[in-house]
N, C-alpha and C positions, 0 to 999 in steps of 0.2 A: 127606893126611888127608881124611877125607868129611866129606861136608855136606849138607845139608840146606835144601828150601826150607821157610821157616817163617811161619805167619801164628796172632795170637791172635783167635780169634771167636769168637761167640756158635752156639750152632744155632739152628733155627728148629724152632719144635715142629711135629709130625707134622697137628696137623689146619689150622695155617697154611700147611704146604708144599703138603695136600692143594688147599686152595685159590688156592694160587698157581700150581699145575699146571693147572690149568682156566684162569682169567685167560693163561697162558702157550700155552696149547692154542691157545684160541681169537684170540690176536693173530699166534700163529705161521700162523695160516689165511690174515690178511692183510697180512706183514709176512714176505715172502719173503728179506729182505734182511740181516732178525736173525741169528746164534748163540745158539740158546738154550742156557740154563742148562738140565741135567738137574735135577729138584726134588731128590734127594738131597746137591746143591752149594748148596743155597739156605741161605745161612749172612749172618752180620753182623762184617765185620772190623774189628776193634778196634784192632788193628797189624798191617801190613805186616811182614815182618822181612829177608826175600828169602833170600840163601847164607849159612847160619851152618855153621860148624865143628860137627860132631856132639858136641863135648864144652863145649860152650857150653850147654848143653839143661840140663843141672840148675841154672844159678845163673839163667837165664833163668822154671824153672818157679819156683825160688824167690821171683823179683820180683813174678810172676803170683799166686801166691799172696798175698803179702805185700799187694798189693794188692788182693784179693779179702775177704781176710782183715775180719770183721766185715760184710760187705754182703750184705742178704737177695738172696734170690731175685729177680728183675726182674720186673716188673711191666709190659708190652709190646706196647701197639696197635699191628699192622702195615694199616698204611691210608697212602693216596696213591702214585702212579705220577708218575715223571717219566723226565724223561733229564741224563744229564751229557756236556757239562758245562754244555749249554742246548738250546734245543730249536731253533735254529739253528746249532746242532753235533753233533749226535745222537749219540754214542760208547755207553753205556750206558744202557741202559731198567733201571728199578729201581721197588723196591716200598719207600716211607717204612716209618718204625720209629717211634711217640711215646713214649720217654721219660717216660712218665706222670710218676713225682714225680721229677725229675732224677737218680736212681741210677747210671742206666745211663751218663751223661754223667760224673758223678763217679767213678765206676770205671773207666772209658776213662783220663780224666786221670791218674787214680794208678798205671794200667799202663803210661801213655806214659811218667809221670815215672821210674817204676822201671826202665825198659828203658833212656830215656837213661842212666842212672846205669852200664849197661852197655854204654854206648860206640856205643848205636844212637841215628842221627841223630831227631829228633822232625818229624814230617811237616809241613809249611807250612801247611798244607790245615785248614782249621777241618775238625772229625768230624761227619761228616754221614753219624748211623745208616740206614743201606738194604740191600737183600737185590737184588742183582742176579737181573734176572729174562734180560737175553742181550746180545749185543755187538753194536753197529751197522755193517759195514760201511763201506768208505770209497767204494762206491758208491750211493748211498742219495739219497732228492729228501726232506728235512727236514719239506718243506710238506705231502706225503702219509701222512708217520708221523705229526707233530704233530695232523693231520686226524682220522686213525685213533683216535690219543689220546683224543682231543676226547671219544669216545664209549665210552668204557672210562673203569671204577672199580675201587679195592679197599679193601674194610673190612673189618677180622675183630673181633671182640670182645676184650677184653684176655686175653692169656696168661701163664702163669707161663713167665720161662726161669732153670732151675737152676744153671745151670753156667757157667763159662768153659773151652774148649776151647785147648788147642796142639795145632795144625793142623800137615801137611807137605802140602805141593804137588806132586807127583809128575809132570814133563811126559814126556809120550811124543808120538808122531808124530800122532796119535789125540783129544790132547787133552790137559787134566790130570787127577787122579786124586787126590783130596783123602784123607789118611790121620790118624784121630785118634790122637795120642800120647799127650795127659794131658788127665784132665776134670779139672778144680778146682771142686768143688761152695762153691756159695755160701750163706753160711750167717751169720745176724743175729750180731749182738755178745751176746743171748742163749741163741746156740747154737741155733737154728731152723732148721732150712732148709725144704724143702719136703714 
C-alpha cells in the first residue's frame, strides 16, 4: 500500500517570503555552513505526521477541518530570528511567528488533539511557531554564527494567513519537494473569511 509523507502548515504570504529571501540572501553570503531553505518552502508546521497510509488522507483532512472549522483568518507577525535548539547548538536558523491574539496557538491545539484521536502520537515539544530559514551543519563554530546573528533582524508588518495546508514531502536525492494536497480555508463562526 503507498504512503505518503505528511505534514499540516500554515503558508507564508508572498510578500513575507519575498522578504525572508533577502534576510536569507544576505546571511547565506556569510554563513557558508547553512542549507538554505528555498523561499517557496518557507511554511509553518503545525504537525508533523511522517509515513501515513495514502488512504488515511480523508479522515485526516476531516480532523483538519474540524478543527479549523469556525476560526478566522490568522492574524500574523513574522519577526525575530534565532536558532534551535540554542544558540550553543546551532541545528536550525528560523524566523519567529507572533500569534497576535492567540488563534494560531488555539488552532494548532485542536489539530494536534484531532490527529491524536487518529492514533498520531502528540509531539513532546511545546509549538513554537517558526518558518525555517536553512539547516546548520554538524561542522559549524556556534561563536561565529551567534556573532553573525548579533547583527541581523527581521520584522514584517502583520499579515493575513487564510488557510490551513495538508502538505506531502517528497524526498529525492536533490532534496525535498514539498506538494500541496488540500487547502482548508479558514473562515469566522460568522462565515467570514478573507
Amino acid at each position: 500500500m503507498s504512503s505518503l509523507r505528511l505534514f499540516i502548515s500554515l503558508d507564508t504570504p508572498e510578500p513575507v517570503k519575498r522578504s525572508m529571501a533577502i534576510l536569507r540572501d544576505d546571511l547565506a553570503r556569510r554563513m557558508r555552513e547553512v542549507r538554505w531553505e528555498d523561499a517557496r518552502k518557507f511554511h509553518c508546521t503545525l504537525r508533523f505526521l511522517g509515513s501515513v497510509e495514502h488512504a488515511r488522507l480523508g479522515p485526516i483532512e476531516e480532523q483538519v477541518r474540524a478543527a479549523a472549522s469556525g476560526t478566522p483568518p490568522l492574524s500574523l507577525r513574522y519577526s525575530g530570528i534565532g536558532f534551535f535548539p540554542d544558540s550553543g547548538h546551532p541545528r536550525i536558523l528560523w524566523v519567529g511567528i507572533t500569534d497576535i491574539d492567540g488563534t494560531l496557538g488555539r488552532l494548532q491545539q485542536r489539530i494536534s488533539a484531532g490527529l491524536s484521536s487518529l492514533g498520531f502520537i502528540p509531539e513532546e515539544r511545546p509549538f513554537h511557531p517558526h518558518v525555517t530559514l536553512g539547516r546548520i551543519g554538524t561542522r559549524r563554530r556556534p561563536d561565529r554564527l551567534t556573532d553573525i546573528m548579533k547583527t541581523c533582524t527581521f520584522e514584517h508588518p502583520p499579515v493575513i494567513v487564510p488557510a490551513v495546508e495538508i502538505m506531502q514531502s517528497v524526498l529525492s536525492p536533490h532534496g525535498s519537494e514539498y506538494l500541496l494536497l488540500r487547502s482548508i480555508p479558514l473562515v469566522s463562526a460568522g462565515g467570514r473569511g478573507v
